[in-house]
FILOMI-54279 format. One record per residue: residue in one letter; x, z, y of N, C-alpha, C, O in turn; residue number from 1. Coordinates in pm, whole numbers. Layout:
BEGIN
(node "A",(X,Z,Y),(X,Z,Y),(X,Z,Y),(X,Z,Y),NUM) ...
# end
This chain:
BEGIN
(node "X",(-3347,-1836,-5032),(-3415,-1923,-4936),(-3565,-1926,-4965),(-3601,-1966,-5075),1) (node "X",(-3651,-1888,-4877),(-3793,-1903,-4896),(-3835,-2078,-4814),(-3822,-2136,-4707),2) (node "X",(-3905,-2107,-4990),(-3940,-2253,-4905),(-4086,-2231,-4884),(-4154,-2146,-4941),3) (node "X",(-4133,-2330,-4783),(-4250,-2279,-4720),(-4330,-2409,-4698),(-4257,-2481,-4631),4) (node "X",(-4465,-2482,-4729),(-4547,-2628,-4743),(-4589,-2585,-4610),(-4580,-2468,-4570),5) (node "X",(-4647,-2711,-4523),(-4702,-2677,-4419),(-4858,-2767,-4428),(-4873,-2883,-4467),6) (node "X",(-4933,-2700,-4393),(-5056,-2805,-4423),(-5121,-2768,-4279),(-5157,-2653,-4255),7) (node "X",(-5139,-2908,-4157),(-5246,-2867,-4072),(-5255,-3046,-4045),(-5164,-3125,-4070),8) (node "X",(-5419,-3086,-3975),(-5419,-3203,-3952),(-5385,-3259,-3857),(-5405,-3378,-3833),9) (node "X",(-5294,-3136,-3747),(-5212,-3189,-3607),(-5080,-3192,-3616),(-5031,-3080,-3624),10) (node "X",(-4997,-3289,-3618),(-4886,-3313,-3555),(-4801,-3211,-3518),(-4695,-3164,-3558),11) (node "X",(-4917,-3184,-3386),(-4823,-3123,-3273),(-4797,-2966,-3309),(-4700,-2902,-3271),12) (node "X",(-4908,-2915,-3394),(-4913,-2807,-3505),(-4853,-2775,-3573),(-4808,-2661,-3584),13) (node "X",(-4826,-2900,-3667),(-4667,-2889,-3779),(-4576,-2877,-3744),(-4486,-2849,-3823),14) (node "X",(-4545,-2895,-3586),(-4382,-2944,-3563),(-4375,-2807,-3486),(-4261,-2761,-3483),15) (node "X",(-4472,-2730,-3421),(-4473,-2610,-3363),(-4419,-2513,-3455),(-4327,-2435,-3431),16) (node "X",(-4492,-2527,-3577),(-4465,-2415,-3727),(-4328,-2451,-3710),(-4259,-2382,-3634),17) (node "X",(-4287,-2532,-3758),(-4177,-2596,-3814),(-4036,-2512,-3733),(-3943,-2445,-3777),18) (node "X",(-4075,-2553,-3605),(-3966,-2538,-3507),(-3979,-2364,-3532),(-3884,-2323,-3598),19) (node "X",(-4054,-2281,-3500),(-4040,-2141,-3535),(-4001,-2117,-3683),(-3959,-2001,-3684),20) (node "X",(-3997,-2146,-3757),(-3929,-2113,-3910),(-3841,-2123,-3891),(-3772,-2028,-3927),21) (node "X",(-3737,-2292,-3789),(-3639,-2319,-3806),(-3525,-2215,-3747),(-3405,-2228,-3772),22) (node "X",(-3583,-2105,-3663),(-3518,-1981,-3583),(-3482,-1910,-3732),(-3382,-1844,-3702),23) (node "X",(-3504,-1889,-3858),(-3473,-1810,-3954),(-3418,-1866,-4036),(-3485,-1957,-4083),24) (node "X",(-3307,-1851,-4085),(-3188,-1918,-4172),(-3214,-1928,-4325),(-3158,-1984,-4419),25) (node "X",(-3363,-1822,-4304),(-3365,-1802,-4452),(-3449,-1845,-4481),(-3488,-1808,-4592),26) (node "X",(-3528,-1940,-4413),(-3665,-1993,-4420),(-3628,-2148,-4400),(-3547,-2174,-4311),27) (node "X",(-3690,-2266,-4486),(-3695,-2403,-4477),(-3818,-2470,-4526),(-3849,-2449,-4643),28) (node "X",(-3872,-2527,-4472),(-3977,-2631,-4458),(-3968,-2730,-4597),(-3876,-2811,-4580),29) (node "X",(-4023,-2745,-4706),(-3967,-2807,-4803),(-4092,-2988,-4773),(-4057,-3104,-4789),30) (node "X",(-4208,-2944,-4735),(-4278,-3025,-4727),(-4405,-3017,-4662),(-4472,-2916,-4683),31) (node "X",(-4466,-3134,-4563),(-4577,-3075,-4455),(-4735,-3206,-4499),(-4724,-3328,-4489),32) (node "X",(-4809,-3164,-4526),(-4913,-3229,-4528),(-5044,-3254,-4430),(-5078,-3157,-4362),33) (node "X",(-5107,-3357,-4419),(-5210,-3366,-4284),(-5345,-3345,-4297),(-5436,-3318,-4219),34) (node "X",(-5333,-3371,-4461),(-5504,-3288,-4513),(-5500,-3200,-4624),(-5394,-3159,-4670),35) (node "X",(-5632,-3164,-4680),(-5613,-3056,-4768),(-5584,-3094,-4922),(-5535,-3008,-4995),36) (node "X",(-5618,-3243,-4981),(-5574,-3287,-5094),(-5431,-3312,-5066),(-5373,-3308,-5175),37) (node "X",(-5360,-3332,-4984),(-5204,-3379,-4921),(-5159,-3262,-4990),(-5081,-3271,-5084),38) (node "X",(-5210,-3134,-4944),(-5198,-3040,-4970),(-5165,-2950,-5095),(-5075,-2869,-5116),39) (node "X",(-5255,-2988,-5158),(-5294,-2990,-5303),(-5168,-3039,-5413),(-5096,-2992,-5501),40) (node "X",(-5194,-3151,-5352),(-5062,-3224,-5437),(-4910,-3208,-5411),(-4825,-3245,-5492),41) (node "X",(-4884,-3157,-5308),(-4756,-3137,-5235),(-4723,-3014,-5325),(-4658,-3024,-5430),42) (node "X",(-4771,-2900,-5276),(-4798,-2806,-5325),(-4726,-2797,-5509),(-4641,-2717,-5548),43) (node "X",(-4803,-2920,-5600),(-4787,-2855,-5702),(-4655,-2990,-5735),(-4597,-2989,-5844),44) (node "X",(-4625,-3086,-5642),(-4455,-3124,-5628),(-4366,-3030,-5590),(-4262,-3019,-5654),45) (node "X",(-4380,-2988,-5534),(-4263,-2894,-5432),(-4225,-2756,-5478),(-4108,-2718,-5474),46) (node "X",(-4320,-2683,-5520),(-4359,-2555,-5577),(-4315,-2468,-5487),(-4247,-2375,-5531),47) (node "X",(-4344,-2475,-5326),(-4305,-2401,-5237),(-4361,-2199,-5284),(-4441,-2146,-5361),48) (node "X",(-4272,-2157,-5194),(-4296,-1995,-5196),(-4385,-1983,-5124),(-4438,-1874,-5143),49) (node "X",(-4446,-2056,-5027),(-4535,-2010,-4920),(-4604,-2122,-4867),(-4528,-2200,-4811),50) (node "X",(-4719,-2155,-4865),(-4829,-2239,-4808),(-4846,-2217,-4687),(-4875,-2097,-4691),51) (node "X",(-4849,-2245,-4582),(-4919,-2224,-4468),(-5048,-2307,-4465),(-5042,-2429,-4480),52) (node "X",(-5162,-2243,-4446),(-5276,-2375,-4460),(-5379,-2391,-4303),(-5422,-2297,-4237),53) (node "X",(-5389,-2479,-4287),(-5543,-2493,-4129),(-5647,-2463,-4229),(-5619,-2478,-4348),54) (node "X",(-5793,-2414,-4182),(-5872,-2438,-4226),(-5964,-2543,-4265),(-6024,-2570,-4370),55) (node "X",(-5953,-2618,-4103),(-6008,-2750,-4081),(-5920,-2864,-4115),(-5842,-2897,-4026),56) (node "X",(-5915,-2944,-4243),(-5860,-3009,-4266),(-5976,-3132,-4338),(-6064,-3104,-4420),57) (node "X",(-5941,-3311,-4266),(-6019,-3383,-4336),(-5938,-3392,-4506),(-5826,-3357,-4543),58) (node "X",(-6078,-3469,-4596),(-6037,-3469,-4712),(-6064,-3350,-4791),(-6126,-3371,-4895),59) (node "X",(-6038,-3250,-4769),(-6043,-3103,-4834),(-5961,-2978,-4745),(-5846,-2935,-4729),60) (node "X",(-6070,-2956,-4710),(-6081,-2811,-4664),(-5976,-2686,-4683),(-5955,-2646,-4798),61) (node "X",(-5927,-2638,-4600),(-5793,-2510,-4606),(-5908,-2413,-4727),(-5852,-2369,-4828),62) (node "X",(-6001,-2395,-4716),(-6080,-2291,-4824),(-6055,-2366,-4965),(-5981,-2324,-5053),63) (node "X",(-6115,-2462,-4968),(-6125,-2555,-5069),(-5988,-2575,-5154),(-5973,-2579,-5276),64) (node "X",(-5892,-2586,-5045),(-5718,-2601,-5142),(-5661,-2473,-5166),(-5568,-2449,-5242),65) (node "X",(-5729,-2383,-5088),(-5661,-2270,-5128),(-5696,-2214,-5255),(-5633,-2132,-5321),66) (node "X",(-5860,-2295,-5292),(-5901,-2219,-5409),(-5820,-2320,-5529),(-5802,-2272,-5641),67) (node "X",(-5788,-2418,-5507),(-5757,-2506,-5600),(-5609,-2412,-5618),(-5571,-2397,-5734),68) (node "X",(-5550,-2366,-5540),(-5391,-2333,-5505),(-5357,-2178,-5547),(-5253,-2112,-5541),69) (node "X",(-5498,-2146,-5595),(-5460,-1971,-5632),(-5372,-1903,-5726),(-5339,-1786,-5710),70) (node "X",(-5323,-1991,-5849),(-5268,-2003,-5939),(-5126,-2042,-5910),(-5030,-1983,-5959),71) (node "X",(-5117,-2143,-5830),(-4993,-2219,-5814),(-4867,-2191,-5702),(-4748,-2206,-5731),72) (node "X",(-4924,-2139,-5543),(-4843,-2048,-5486),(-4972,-1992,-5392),(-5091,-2022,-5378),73) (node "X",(-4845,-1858,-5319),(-4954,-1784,-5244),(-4973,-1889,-5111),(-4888,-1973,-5081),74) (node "X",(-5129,-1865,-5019),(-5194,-1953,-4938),(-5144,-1855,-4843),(-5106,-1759,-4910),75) (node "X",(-5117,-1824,-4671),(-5175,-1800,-4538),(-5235,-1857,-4493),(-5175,-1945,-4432),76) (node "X",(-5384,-1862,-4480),(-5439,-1943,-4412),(-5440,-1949,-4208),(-5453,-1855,-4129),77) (node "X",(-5428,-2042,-4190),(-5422,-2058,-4079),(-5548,-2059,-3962),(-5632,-2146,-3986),78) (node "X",(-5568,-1996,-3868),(-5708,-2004,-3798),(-5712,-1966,-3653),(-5617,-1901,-3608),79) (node "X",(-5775,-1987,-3603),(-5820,-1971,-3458),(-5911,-1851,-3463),(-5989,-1832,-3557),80) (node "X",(-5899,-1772,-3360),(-6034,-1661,-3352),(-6157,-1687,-3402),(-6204,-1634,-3502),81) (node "X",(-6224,-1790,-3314),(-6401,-1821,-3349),(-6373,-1844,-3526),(-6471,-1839,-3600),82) (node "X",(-6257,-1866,-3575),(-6266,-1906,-3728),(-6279,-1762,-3852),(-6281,-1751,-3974),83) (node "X",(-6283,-1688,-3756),(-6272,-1570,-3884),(-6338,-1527,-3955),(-6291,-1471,-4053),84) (node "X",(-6488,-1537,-3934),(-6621,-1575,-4035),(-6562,-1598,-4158),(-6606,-1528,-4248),85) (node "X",(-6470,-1679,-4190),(-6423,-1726,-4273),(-6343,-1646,-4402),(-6311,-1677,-4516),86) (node "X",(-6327,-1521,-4315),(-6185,-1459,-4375),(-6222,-1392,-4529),(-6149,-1395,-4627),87) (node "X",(-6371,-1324,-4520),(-6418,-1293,-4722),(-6400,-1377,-4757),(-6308,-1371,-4839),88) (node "X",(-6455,-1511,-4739),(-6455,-1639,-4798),(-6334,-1670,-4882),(-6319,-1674,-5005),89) (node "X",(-6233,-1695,-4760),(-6079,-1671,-4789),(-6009,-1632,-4902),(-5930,-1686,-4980),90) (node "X",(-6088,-1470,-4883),(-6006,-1366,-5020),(-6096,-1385,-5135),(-6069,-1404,-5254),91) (node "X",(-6149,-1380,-5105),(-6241,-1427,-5220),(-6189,-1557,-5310),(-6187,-1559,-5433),92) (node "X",(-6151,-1654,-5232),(-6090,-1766,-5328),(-5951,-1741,-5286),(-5920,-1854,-5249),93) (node "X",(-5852,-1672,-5268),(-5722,-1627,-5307),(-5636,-1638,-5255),(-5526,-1645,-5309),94) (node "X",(-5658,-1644,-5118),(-5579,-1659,-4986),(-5496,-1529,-4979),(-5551,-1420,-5000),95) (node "X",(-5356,-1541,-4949),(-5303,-1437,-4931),(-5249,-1356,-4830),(-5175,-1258,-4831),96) (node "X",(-5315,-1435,-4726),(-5278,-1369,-4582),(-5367,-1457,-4532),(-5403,-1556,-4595),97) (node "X",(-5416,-1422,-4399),(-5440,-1460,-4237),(-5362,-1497,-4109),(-5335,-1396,-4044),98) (node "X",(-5327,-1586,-4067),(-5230,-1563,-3927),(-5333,-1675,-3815),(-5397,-1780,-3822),99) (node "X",(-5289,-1551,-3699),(-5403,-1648,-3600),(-5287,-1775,-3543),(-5164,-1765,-3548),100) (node "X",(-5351,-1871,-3498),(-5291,-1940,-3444),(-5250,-1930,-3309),(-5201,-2018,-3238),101) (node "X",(-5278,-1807,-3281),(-5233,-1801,-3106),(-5077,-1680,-3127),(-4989,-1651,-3045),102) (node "X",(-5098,-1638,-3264),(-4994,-1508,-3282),(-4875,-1560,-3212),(-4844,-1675,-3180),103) (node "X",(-4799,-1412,-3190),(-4690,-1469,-3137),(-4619,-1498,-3246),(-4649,-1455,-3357),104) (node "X",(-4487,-1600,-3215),(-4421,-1668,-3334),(-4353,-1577,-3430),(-4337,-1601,-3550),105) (node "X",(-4310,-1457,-3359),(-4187,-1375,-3480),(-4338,-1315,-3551),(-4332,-1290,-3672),106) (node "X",(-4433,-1300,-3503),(-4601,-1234,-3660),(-4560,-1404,-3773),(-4558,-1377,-3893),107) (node "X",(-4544,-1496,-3753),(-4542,-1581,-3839),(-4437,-1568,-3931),(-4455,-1593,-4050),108) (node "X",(-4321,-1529,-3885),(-4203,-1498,-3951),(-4228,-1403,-4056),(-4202,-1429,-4174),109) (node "X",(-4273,-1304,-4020),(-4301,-1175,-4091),(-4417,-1205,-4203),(-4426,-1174,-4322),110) (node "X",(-4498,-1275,-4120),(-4618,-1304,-4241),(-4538,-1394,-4361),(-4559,-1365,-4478),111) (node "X",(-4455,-1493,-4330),(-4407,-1558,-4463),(-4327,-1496,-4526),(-4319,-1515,-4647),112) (node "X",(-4227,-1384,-4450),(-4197,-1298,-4530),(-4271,-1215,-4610),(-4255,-1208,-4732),113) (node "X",(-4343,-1158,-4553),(-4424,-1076,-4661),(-4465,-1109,-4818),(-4455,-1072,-4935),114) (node "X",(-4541,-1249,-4692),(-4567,-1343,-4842),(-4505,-1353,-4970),(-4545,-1323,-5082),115) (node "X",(-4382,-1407,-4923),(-4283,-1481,-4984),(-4257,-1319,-5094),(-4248,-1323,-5217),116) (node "X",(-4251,-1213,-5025),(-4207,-1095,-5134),(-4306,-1031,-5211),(-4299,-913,-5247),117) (node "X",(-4401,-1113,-5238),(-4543,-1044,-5271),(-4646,-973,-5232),(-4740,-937,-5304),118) (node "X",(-4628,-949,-5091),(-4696,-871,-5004),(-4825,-986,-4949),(-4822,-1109,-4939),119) (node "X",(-4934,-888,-4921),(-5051,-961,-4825),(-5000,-963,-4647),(-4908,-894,-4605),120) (node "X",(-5062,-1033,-4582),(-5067,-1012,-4404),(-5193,-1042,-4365),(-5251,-1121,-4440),121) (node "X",(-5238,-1012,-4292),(-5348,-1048,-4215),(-5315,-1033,-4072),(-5294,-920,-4028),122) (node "X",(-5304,-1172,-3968),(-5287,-1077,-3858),(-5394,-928,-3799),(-5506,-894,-3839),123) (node "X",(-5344,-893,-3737),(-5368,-764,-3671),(-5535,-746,-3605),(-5595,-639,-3612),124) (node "X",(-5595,-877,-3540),(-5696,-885,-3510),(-5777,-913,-3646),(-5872,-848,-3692),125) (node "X",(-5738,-983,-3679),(-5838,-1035,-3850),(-5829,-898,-3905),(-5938,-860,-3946),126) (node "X",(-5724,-803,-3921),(-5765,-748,-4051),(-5811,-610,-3936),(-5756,-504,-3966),127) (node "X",(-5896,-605,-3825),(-5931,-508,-3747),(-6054,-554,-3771),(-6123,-453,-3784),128) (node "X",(-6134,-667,-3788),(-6277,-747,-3818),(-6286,-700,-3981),(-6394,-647,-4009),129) (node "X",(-6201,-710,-4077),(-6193,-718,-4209),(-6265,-554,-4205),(-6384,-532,-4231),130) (node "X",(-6156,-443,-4163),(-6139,-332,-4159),(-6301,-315,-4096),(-6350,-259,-4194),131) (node "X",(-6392,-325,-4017),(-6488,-328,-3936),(-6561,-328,-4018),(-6638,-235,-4041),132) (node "X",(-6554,-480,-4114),(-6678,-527,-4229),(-6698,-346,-4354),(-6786,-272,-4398),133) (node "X",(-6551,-361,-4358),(-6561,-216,-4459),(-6641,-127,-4410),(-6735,-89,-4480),134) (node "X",(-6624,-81,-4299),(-6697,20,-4253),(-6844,47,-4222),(-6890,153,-4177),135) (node "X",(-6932,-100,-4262),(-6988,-114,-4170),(-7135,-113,-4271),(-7255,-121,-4244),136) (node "X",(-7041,-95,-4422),(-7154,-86,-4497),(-7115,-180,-4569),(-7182,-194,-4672),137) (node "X",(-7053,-232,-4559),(-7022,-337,-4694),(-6940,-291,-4833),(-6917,-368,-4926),138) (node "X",(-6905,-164,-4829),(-6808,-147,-4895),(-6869,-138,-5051),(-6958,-221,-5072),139) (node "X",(-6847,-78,-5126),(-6863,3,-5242),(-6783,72,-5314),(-6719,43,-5415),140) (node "X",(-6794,175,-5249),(-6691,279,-5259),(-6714,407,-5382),(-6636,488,-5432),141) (node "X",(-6820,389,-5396),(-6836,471,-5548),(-6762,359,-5682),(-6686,400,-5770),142) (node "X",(-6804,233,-5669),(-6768,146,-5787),(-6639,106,-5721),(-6577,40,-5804),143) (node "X",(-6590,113,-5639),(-6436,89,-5609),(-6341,222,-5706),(-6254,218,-5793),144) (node "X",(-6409,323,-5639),(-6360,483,-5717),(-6310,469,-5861),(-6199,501,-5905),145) (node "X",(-6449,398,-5947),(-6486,406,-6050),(-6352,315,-6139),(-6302,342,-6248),146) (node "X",(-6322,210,-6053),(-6243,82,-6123),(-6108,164,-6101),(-6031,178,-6195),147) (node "X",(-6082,213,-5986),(-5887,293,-5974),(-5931,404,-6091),(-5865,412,-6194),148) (node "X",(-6050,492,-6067),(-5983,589,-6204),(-5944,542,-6324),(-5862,602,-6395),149) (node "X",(-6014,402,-6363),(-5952,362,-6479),(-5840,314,-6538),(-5807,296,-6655),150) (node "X",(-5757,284,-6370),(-5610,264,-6372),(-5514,425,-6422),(-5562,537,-6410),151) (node "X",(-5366,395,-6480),(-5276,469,-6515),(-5262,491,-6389),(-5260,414,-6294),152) (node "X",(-5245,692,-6401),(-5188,733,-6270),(-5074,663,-6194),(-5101,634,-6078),153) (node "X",(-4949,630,-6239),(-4856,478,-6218),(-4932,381,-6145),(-4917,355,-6026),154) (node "X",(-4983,348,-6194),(-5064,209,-6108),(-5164,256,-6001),(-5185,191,-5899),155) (node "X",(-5221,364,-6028),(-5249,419,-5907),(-5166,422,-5779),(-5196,384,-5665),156) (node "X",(-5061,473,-5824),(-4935,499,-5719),(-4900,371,-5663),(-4890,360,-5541),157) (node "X",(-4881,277,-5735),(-4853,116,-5708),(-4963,116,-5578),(-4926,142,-5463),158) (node "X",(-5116,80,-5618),(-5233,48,-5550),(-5237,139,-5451),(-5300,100,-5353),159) (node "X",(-5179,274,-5441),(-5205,315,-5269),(-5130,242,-5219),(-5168,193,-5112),160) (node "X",(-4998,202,-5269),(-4899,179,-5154),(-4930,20,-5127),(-4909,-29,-5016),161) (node "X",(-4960,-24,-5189),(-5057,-198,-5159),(-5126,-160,-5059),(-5085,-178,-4945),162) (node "X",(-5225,-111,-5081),(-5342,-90,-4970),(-5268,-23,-4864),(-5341,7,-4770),163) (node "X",(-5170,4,-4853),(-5101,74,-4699),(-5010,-75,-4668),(-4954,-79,-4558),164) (node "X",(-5003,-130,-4710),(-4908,-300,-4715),(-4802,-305,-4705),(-4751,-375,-4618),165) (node "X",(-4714,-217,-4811),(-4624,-228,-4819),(-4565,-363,-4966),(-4640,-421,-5044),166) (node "X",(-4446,-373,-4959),(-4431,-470,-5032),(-4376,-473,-5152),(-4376,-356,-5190),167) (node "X",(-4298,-584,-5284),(-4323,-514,-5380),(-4158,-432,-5328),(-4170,-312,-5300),168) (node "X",(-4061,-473,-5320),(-3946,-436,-5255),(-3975,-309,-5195),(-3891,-225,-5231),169) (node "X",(-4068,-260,-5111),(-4086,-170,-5051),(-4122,-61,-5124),(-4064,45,-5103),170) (node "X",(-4241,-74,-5237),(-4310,27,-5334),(-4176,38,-5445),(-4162,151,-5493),171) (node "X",(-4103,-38,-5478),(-4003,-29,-5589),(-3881,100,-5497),(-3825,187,-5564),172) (node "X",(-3864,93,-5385),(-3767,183,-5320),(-3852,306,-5284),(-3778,402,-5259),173) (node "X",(-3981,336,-5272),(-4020,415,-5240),(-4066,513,-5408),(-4051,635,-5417),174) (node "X",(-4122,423,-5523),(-4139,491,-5616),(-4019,527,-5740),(-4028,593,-5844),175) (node "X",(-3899,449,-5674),(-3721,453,-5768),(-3752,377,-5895),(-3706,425,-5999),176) (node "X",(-3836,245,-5904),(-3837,183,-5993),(-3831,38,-5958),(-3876,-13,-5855),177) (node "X",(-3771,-19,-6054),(-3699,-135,-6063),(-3830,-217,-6010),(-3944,-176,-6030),178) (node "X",(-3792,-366,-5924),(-3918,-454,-5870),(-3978,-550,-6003),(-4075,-621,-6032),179) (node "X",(-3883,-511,-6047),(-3985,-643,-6168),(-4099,-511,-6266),(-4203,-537,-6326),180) (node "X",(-4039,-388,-6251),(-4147,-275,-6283),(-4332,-278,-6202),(-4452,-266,-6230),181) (node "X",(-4240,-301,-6093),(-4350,-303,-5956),(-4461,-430,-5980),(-4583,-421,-5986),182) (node "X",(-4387,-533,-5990),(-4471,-664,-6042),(-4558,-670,-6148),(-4667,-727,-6146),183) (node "X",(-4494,-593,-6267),(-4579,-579,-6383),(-4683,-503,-6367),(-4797,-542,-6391),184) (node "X",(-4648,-360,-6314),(-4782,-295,-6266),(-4864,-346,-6173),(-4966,-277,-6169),185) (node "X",(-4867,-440,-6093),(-4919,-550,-6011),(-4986,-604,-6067),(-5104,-575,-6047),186) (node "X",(-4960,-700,-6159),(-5047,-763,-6252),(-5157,-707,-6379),(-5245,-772,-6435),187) (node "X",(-5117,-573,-6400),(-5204,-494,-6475),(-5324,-414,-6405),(-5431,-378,-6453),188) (node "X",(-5283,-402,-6304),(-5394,-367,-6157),(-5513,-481,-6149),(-5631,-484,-6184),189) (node "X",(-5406,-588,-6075),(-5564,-711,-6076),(-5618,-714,-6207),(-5737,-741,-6190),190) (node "X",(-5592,-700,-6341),(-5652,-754,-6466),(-5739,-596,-6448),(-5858,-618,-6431),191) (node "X",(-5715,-488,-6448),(-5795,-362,-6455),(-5912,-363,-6356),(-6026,-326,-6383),192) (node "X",(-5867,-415,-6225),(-5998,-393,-6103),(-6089,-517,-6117),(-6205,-506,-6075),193) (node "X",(-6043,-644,-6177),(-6107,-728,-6162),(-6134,-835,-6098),(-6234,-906,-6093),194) (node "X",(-5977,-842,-6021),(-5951,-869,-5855),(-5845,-1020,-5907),(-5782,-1030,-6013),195) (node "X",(-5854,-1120,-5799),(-5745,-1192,-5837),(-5609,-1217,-5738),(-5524,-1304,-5759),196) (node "X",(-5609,-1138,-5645),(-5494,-1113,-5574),(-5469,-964,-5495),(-5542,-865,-5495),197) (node "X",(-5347,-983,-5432),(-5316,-832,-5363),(-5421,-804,-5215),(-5414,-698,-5152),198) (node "X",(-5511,-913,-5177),(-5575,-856,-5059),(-5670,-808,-5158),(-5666,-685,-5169),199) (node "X",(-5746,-862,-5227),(-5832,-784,-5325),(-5806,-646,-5365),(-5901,-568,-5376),200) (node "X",(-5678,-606,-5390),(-5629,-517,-5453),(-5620,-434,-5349),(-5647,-320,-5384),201) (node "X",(-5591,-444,-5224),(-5590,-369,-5083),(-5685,-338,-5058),(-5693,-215,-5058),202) (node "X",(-5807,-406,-5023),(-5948,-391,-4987),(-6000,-276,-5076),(-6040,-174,-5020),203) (node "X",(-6002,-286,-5242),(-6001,-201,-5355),(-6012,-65,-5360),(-6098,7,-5412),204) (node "X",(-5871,-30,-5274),(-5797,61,-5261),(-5862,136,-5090),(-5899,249,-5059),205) (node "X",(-5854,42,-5035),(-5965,117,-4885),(-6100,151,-4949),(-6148,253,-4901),206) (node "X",(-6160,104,-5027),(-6282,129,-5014),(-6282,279,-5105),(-6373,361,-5093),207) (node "X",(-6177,295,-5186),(-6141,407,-5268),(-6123,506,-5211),(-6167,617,-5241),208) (node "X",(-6043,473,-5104),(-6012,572,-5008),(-5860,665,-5045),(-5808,776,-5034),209) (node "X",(-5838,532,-5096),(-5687,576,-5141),(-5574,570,-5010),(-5472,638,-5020),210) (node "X",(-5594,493,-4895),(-5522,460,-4788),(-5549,553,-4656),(-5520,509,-4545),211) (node "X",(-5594,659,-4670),(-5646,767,-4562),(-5544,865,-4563),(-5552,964,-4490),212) 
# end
């Protein structure tokens, strides 16, 4: 069962999430908060698999709890189009996905799945802006280079298949090694690149040019 916190400061918001999770048998709502300290604290009661967060939240901020929350479970932050300015910000403090708020409901499904299995999401428009920023000159793709060669060819192999977004379930069937293998090399990746989650570790890996 993937349990899943809900954090937004509307009502009519929570009960929208809510009601689309409730279509998946394998998904339950453990606890929903109306601001971002609600949040905070729920969070480290509940020890949900999956955060859903708003950005705009009184009290403390969807950025703000997510950074408090990087340690404790993975974040999706939640957003509206005009909000995506936001989205380095985001990864940067350890958000582990994007979902727009207009997505259709089964992208939400999938995004907490992902989540929930260690995988990043971004919806499809966000990570087409994300993908844009790379290109656009932001990257650093010589010192991206520089940090994967210093990874074990192994973890190399791990980090393409991240940066293509697959999951850890997915890279463990595709490379014939056990998932708690997959995890460990996961965690020896972020400590090698310098990164503190798997969008980090994705981005990493594009700018490497490991995902072409």
């Amino acid at each position: 069962m993937i349990r899943v916190l809900l954090a937004d400061d509307e009502a009519m918001i929570r009960a929208g999430l809510a009601a689309v999770l409730a279509t998946d048998p394998e998904i339950t709502v453990v606890a929903e908060a109306d601001d971002g300290r609600a949040a905070v604290e729920l969070t480290h009661a509940h020890q949900p698999d999956v955060v859903l967060m708003d950005i705009r939240m009184p009290r403390l901020d969807g950025l703000a709890a997510a950074r408090e929350l990087r340690d404790v479970a993975p974040v999706v932050m939640l957003t509206t189009f005009d909000e995506d300015e936001y989205v380095a910000q985001a990864l940067e403090d350890g958000a582990s996905g994007f979902l727009l708020k207009a997505a259709d409901p089964r992208e939400l499904l999938i995004a907490v799945r992902a989540v929930a299995d260690g995988a990043a999401y971004l919806s499809p428009r966000v990570a087409r802006r994300v993908l844009a920023g790379l290109r656009s000159g932001l990257t650093r793709p010589a010192a991206a280079k520089r940090k994967v060669e210093a990874l074990t060819p192994r973890e190399r192999d791990v980090l393409a298949l991240v940066g293509r977004g697959l999951s850890n379930q997915e890279i463990a069937a595709r490379l014939r090694l056990a998932e708690g293998t997959v995890k460990a090399h996961l965690s020896a990746i972020l400590r090698g690149l310098g990164v503190q989650n798997r969008v980090q570790a994705a981005i990493t890996a594009y700018e490497a040019g490991m995902t072409e």
